[in-house]
N, CA, C and O atoms as a DFTB+ gen file, in Angstrom:
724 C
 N C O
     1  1     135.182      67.166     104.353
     2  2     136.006      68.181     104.982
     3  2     135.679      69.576     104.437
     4  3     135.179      70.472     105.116
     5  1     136.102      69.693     102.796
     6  2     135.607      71.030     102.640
     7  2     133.960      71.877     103.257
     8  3     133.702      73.043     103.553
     9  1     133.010      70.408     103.235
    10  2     131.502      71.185     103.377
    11  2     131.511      71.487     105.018
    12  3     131.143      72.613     105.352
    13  1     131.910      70.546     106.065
    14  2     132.426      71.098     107.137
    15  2     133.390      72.645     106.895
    16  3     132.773      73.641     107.272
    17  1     134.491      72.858     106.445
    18  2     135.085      73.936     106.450
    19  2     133.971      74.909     106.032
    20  3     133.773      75.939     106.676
    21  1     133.286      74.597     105.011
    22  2     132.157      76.000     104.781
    23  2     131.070      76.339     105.384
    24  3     130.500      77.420     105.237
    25  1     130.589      75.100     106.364
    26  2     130.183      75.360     107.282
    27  2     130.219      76.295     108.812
    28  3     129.407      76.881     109.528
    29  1     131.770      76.001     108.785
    30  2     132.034      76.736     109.596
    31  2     132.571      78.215     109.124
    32  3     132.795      79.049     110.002
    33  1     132.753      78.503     107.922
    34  2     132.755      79.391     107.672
    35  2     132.147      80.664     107.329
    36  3     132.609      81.794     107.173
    37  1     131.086      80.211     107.262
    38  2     129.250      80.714     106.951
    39  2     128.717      81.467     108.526
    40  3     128.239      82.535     108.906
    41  1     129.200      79.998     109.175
    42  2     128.668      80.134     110.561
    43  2     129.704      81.781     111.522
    44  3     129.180      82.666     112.198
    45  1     131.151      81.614     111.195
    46  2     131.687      82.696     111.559
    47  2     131.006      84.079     111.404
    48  3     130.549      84.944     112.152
    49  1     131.201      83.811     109.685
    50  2     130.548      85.326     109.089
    51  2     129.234      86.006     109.769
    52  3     129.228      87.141     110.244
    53  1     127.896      84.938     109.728
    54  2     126.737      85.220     110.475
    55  2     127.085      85.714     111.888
    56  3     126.704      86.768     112.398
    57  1     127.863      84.788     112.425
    58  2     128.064      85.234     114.066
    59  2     129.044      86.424     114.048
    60  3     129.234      86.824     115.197
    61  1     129.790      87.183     113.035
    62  2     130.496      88.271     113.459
    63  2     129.287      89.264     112.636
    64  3     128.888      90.085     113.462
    65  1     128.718      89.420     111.556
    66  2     127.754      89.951     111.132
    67  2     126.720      90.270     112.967
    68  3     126.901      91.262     113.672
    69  1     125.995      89.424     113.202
    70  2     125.235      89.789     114.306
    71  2     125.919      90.193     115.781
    72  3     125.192      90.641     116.668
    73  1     127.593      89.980     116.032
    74  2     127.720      90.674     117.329
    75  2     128.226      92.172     116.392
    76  3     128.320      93.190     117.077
    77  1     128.511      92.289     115.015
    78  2     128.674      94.317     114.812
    79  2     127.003      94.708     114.860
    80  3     126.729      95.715     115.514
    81  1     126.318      94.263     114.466
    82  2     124.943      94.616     114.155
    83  2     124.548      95.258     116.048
    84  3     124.357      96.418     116.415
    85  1     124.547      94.100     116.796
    86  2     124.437      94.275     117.910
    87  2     125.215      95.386     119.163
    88  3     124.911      95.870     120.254
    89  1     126.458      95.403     118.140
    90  2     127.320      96.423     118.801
    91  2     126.777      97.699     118.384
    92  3     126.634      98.566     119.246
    93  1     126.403      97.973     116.983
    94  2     126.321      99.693     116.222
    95  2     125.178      99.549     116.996
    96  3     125.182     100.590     117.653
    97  1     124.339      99.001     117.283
    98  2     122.451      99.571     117.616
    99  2     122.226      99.030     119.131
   100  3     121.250      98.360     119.467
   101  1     123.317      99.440     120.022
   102  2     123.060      98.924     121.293
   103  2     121.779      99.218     121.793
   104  3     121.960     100.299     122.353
   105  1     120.395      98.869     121.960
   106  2     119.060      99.693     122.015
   107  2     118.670     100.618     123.369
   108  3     117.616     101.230     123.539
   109  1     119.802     100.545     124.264
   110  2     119.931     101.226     125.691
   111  2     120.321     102.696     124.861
   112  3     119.720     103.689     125.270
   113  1     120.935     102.819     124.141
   114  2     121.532     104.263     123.524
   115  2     120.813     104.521     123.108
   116  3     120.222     105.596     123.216
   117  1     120.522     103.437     122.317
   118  2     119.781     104.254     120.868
   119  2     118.192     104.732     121.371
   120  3     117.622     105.700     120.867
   121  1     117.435     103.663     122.725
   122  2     116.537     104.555     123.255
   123  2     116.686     105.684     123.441
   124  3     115.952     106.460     122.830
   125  1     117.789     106.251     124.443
   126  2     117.968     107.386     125.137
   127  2     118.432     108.452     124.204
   128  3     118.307     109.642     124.493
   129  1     119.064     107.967     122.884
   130  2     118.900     109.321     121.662
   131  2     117.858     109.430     121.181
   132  3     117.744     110.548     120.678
   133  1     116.663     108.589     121.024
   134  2     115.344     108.776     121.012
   135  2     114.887     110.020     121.426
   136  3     114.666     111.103     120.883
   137  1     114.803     109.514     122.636
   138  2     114.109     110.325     123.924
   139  2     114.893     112.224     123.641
   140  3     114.337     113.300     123.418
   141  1     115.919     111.952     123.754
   142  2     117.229     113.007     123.564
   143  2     116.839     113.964     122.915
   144  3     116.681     115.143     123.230
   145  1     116.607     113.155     121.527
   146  2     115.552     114.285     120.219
   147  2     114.451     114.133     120.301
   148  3     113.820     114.080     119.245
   149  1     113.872     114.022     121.333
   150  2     112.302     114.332     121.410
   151  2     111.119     113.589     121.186
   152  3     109.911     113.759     121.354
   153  1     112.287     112.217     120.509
   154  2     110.966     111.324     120.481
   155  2     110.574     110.196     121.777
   156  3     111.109     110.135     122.884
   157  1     109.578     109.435     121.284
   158  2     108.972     108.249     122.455
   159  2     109.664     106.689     121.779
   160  3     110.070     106.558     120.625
   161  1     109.658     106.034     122.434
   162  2     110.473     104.755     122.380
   163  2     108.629     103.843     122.415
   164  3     107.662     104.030     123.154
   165  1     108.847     102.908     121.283
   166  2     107.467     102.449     121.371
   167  2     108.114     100.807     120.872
   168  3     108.725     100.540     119.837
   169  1     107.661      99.728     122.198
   170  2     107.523      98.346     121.111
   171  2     106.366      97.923     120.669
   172  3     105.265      97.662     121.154
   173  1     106.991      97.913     119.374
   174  2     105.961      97.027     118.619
   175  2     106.145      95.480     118.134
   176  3     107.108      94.718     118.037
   177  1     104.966      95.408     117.918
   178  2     104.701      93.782     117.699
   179  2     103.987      93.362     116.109
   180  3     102.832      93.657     115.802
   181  1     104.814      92.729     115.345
   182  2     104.045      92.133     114.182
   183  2     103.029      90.980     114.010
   184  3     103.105      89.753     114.074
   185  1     101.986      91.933     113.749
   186  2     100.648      91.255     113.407
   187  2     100.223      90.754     112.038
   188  3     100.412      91.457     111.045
   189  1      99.502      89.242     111.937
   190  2      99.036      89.173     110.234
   191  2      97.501      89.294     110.692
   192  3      97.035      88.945     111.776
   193  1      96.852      89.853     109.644
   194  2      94.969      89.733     110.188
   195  2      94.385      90.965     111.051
   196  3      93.256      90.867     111.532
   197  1      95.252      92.258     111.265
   198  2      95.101      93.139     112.181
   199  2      92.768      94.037     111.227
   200  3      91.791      94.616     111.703
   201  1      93.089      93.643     110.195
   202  2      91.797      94.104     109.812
   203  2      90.366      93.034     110.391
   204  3      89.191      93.379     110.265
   205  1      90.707      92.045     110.864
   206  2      89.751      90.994     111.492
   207  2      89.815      91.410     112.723
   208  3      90.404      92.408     113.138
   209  1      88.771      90.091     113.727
   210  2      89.021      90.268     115.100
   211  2      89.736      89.613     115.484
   212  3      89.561      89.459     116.693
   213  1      90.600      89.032     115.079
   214  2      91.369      88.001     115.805
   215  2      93.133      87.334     114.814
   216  3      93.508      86.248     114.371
   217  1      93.664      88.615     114.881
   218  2      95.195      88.639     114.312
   219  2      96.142      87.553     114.653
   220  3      95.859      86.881     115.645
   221  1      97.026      87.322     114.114
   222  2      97.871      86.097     114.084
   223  2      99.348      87.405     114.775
   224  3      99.479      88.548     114.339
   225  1     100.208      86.793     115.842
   226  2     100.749      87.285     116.624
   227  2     102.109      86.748     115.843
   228  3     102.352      85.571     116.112
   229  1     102.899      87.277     115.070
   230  2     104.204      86.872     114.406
   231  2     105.130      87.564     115.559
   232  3     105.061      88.574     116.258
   233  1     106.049      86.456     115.376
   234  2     107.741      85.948     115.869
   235  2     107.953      87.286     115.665
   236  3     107.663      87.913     114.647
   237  1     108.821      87.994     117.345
   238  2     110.186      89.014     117.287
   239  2     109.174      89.874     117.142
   240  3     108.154      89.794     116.459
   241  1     109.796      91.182     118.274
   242  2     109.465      92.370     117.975
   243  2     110.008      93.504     118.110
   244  3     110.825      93.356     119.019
   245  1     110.046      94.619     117.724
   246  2     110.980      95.652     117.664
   247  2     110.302      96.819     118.187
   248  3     109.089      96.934     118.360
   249  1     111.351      97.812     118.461
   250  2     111.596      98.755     118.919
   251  2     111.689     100.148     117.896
   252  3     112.566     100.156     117.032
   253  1     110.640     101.460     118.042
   254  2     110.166     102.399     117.163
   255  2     110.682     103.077     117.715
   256  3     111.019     102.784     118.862
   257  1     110.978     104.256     117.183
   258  2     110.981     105.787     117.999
   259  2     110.046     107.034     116.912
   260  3     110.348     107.567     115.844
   261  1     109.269     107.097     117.484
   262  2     107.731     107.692     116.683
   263  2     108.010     109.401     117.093
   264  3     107.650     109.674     118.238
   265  1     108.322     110.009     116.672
   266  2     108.270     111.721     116.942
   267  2     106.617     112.337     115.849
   268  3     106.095     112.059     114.769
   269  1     106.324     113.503     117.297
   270  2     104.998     114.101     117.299
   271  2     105.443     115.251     116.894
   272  3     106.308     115.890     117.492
   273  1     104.776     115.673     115.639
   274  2     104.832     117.475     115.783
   275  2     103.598     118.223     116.592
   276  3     102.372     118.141     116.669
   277  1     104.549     118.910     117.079
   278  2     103.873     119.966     118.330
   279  2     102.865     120.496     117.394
   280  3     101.731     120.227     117.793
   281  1     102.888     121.347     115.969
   282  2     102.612     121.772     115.332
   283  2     100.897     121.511     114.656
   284  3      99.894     122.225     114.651
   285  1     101.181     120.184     114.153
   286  2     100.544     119.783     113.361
   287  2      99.869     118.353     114.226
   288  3      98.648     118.217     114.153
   289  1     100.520     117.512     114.876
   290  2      99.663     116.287     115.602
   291  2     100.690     115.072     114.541
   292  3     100.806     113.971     115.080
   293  1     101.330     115.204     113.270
   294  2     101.299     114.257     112.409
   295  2     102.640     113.583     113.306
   296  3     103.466     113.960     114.138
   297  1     102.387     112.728     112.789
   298  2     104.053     111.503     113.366
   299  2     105.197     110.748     112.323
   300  3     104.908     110.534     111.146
   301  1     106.264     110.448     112.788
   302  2     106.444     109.685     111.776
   303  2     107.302     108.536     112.967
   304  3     107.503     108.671     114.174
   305  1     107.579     107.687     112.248
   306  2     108.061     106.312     113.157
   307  2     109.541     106.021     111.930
   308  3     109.648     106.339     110.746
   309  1     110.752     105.112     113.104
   310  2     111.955     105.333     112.485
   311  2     112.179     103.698     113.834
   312  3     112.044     103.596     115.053
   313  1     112.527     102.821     112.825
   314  2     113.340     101.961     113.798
   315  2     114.527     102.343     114.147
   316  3     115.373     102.902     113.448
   317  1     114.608     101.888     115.764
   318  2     115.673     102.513     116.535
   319  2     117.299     102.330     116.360
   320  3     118.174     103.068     116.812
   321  1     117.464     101.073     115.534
   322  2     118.462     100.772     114.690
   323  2     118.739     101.515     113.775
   324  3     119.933     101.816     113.790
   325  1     118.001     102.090     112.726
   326  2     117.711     102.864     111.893
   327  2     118.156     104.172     112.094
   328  3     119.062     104.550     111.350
   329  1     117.708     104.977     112.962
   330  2     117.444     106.048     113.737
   331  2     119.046     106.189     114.495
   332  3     119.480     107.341     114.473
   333  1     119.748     105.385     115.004
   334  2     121.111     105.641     115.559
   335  2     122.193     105.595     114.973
   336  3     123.122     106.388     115.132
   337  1     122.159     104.470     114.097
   338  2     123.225     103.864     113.148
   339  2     124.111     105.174     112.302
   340  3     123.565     106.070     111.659
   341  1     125.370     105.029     112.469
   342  2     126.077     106.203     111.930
   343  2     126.250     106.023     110.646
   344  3     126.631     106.926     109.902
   345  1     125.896     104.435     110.135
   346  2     126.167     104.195     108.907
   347  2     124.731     104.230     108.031
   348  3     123.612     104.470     108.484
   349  1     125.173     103.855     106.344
   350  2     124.506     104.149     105.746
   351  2     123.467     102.994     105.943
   352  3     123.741     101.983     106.589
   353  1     122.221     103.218     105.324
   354  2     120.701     102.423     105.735
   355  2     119.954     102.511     104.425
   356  3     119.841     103.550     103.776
   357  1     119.387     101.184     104.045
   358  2     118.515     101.982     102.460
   359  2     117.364     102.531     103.054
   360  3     116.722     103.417     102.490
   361  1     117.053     102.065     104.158
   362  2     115.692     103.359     104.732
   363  2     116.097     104.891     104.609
   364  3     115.365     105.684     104.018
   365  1     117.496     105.334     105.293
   366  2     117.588     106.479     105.346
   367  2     118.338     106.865     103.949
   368  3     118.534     108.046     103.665
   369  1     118.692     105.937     103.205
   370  2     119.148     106.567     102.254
   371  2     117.582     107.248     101.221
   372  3     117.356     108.236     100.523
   373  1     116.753     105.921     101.716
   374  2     115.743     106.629     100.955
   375  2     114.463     107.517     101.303
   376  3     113.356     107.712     100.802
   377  1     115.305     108.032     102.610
   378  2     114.350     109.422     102.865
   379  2     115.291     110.309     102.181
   380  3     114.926     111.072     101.287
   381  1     116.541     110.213     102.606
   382  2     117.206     111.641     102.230
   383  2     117.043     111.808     100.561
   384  3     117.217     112.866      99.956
   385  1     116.593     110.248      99.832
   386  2     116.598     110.320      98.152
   387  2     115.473     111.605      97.705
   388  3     115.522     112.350      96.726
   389  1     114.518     111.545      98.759
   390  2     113.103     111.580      98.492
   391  2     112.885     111.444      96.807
   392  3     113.217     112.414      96.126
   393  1     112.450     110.502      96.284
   394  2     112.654     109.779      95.332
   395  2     111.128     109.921      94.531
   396  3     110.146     109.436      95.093
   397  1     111.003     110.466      93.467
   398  2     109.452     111.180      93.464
   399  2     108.563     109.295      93.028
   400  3     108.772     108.237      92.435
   401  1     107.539     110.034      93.873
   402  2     106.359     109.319      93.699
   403  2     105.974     108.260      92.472
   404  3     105.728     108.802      91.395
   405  1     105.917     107.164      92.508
   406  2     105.679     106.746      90.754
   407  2     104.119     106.753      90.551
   408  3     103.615     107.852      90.785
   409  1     103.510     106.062      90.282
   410  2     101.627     105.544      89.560
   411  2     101.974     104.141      89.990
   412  3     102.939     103.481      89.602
   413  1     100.583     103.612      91.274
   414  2     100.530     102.794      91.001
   415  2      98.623     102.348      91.743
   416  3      97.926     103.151      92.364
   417  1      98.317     101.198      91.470
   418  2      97.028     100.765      92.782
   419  2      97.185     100.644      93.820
   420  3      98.265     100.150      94.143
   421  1      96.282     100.994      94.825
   422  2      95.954     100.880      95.919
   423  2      96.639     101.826      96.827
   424  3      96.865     103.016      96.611
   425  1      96.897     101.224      97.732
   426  2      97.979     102.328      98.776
   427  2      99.174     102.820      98.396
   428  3     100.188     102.238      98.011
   429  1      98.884     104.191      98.583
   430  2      99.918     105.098      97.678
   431  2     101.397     104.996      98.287
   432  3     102.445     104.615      97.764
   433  1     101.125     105.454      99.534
   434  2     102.731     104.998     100.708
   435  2     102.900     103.886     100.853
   436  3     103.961     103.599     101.409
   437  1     101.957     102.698     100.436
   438  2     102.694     101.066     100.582
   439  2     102.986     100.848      98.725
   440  3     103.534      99.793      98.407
   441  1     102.799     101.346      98.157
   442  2     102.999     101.129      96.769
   443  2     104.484     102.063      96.433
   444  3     105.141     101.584      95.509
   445  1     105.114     103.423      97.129
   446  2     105.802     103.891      96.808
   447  2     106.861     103.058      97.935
   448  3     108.047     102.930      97.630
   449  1     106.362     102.535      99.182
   450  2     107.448     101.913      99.343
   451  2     107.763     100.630      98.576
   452  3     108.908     100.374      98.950
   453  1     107.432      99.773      97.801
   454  2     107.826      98.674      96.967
   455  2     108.366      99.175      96.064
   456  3     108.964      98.320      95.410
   457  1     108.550     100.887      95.381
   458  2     108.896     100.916      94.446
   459  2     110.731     101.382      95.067
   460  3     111.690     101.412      94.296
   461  1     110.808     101.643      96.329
   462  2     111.851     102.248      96.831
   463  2     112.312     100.737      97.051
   464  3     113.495     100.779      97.390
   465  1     111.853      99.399      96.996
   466  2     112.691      98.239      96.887
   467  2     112.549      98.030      98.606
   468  3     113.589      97.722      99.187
   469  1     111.381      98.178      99.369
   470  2     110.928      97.484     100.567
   471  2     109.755      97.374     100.583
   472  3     109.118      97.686      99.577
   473  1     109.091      96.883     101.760
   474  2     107.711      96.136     102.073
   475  2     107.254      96.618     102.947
   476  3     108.037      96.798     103.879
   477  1     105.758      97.101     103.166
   478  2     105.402      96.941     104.486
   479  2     104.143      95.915     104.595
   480  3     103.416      95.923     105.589
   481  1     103.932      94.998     103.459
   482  2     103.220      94.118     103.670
   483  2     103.445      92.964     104.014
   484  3     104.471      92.324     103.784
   485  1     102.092      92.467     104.839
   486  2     101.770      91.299     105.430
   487  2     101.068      90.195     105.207
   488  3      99.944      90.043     105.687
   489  1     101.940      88.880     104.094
   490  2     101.011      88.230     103.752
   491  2     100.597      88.333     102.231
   492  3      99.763      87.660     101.625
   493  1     101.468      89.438     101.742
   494  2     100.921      89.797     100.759
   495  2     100.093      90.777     100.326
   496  3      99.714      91.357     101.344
   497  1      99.393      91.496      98.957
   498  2      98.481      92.474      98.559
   499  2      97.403      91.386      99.253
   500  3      97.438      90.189      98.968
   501  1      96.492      91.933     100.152
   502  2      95.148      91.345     100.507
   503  2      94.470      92.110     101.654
   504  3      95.071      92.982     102.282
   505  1      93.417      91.818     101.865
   506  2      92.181      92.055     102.452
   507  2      92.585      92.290     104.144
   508  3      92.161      93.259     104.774
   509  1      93.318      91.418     104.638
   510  2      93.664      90.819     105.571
   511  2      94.127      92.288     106.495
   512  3      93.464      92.775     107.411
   513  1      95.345      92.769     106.000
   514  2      95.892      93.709     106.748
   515  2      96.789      92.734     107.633
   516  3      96.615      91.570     107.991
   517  1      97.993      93.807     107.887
   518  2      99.094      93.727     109.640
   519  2      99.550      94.989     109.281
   520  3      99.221      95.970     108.613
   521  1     100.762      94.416     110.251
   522  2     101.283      95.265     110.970
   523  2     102.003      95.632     111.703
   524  3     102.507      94.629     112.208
   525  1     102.575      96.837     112.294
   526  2     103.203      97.038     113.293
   527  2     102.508      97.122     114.551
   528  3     102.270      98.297     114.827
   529  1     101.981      96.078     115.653
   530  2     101.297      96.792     116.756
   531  2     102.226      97.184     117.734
   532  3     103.327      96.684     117.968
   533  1     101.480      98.452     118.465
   534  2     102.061      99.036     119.553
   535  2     101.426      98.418     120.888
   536  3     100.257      98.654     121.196
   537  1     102.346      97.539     121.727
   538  2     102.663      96.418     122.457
   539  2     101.171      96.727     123.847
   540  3     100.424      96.086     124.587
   541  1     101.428      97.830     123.542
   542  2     100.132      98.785     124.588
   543  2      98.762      99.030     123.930
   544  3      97.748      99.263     124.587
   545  1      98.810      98.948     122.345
   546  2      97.354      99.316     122.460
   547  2      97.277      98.524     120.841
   548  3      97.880      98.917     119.842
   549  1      96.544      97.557     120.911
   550  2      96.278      96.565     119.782
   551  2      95.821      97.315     118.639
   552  3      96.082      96.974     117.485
   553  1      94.961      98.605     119.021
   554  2      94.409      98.917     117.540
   555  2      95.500      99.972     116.799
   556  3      95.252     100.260     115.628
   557  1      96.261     100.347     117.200
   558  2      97.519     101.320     116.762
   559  2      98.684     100.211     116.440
   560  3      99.511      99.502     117.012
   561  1      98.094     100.605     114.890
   562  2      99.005      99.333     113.645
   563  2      99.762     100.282     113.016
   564  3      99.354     101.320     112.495
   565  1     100.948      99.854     113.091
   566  2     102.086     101.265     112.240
   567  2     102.425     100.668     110.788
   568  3     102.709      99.472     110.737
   569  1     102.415     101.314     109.772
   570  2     102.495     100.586     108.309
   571  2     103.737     101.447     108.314
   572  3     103.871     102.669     108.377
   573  1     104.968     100.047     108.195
   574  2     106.316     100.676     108.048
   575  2     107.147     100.074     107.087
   576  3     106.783      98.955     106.725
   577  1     108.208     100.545     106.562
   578  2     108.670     100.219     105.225
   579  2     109.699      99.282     105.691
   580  3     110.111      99.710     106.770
   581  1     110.257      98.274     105.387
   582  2     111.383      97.364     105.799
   583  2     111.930      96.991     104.533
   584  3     111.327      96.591     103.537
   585  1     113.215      97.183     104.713
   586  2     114.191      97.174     103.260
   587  2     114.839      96.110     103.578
   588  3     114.563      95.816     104.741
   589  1     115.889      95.069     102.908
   590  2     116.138      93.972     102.853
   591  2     117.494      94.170     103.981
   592  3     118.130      93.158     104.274
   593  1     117.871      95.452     104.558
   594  2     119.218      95.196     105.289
   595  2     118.414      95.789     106.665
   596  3     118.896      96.710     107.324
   597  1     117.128      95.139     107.008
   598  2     116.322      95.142     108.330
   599  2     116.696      96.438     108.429
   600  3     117.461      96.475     109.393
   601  1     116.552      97.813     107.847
   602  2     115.837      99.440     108.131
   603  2     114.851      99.213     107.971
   604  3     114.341      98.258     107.386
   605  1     114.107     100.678     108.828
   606  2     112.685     101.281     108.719
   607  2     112.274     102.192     109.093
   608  3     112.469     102.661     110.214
   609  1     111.515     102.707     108.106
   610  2     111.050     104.256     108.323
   611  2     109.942     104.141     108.125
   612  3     109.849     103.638     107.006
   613  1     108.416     104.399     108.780
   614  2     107.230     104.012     108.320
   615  2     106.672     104.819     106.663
   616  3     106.741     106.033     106.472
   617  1     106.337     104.177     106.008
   618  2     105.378     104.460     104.894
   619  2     104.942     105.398     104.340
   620  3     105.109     105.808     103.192
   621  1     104.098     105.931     105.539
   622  2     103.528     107.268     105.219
   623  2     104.574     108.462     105.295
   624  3     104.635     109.374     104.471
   625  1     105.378     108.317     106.399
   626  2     106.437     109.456     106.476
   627  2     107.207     109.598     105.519
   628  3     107.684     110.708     105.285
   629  1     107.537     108.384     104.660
   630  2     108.463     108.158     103.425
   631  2     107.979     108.749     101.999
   632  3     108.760     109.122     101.124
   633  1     105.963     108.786     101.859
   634  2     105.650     108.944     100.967
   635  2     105.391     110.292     101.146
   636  3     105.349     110.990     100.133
   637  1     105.204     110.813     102.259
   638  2     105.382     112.601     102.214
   639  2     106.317     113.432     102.261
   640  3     106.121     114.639     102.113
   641  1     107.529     112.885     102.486
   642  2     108.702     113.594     102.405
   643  2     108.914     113.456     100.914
   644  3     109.517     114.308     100.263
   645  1     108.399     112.355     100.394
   646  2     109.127     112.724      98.863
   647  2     108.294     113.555      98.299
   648  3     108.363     113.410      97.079
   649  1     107.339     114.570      98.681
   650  2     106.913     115.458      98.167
   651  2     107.368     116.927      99.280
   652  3     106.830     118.012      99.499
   653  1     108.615     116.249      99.774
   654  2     108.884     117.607     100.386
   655  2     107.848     117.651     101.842
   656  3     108.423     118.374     102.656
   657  1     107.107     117.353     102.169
   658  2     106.109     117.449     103.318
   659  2     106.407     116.854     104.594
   660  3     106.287     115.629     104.547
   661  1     106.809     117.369     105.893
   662  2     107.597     116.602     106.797
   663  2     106.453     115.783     107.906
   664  3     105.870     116.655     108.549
   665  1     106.124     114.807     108.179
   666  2     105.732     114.522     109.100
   667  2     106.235     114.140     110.720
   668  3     107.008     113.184     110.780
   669  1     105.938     114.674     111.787
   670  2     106.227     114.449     112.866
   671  2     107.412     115.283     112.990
   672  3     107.289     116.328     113.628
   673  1     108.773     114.929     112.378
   674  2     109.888     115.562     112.387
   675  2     110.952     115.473     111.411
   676  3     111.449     114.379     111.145
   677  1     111.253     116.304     110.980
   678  2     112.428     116.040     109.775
   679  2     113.221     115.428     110.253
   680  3     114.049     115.949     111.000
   681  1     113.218     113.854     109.913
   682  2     114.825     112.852     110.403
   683  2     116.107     113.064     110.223
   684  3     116.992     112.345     110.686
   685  1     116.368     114.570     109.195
   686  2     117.336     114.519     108.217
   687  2     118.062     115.465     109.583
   688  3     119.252     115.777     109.605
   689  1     117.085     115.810     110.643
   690  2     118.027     117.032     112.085
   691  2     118.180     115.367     113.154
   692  3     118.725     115.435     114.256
   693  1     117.771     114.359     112.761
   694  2     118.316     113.338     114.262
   695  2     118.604     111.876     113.756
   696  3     119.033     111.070     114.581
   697  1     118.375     111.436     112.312
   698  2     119.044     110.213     111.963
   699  2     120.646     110.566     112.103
   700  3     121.176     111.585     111.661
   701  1     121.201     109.666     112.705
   702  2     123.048     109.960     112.749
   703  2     123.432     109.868     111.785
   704  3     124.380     110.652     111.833
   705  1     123.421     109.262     110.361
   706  2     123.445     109.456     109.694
   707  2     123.461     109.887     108.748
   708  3     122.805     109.280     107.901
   709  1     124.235     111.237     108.269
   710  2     123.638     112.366     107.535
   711  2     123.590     111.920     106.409
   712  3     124.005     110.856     105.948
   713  1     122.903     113.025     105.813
   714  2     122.787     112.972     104.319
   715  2     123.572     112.936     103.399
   716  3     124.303     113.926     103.378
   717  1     123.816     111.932     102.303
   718  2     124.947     111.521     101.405
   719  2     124.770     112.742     100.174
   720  3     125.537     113.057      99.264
   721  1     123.625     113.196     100.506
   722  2     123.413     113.943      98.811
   723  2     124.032     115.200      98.804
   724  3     124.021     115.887      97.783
């Protein structure tokens, strides 16, 4: 009886956890505030093997909103959950941290995101490569940071803002979310 009762009690929590999740990031809105502030609505698709010819096509895919500076050409990418949510996010908490840079090997924006306590790897440190693909064009792989409460802000945009350097668009004028600091 009790492991039934916690069963079903587990099962509640998950199922009210995913209809608020589903309610805050309705993706019909949160496209059209995309678009609103100027950015493009892009799905992407997770790839393992994107450095070979022939990538492994991983489960579920999501929805980007990538803003271009007119300026400069540079971009930055913001999941659309991410990007609407009025509440707090460790993605956006850790743009607005901009949290300086530490020392480490290899990729500097995939190494400063592990140190901000997310991933954008696939598979692991290796040879291999993934990714984020954009659903339209296989070779446009987005390296994006994913924190354990499913945010994301891509990599590179994360590792230049913490030197102050904005790419594509300062999130801190269209994440709903303002800044805690």
């Amino acid at each position: 009886m009790y492991i039934k009762a916690m069963i079903l009690a587990v099962a509640v929590a998950l199922g009210a956890a995913g209809g608020a999740q589903a309610q805050d990031t309705g993706s019909g809105d949160a496209a059209a505030y995309c678009i609103k502030k100027g950015g493009v609505v892009q799905t992407r698709i997770p790839e393992f093997g994107t450095n070979g010819g022939n990538p492994l096509v991983l489960a579920h895919k999501a929805e980007f909103c990538q803003f271009t500076s007119s300026k400069d050409g540079s971009q930055i990418n913001v999941l659309l959950s991410t990007l609407f949510t009025p509440k707090p996010s460790l993605a956006a908490l850790a743009y607005y941290g901009q949290v300086q840079l530490g020392s480490c090997n290899g990729n500097p924006a995939s190494c400063y995101c592990t140190l901000l306590g997310g991933s954008d790897l696939f598979g692991g440190i290796n040879a291999s490569g993934g990714g984020w693909v954009l659903d339209s064009d296989p070779n446009d792989v987005l390296e994006t940071c994913m924190f354990p409460d499913m945010s994301s802000i891509d990599s590179w945009g994360l590792a230049y803002h913490s030197v102050g350097t904005i790419r594509g668009k300062d999130l801190a004028k269209v994440l709903r979310y303002g800044n805690p600091y």
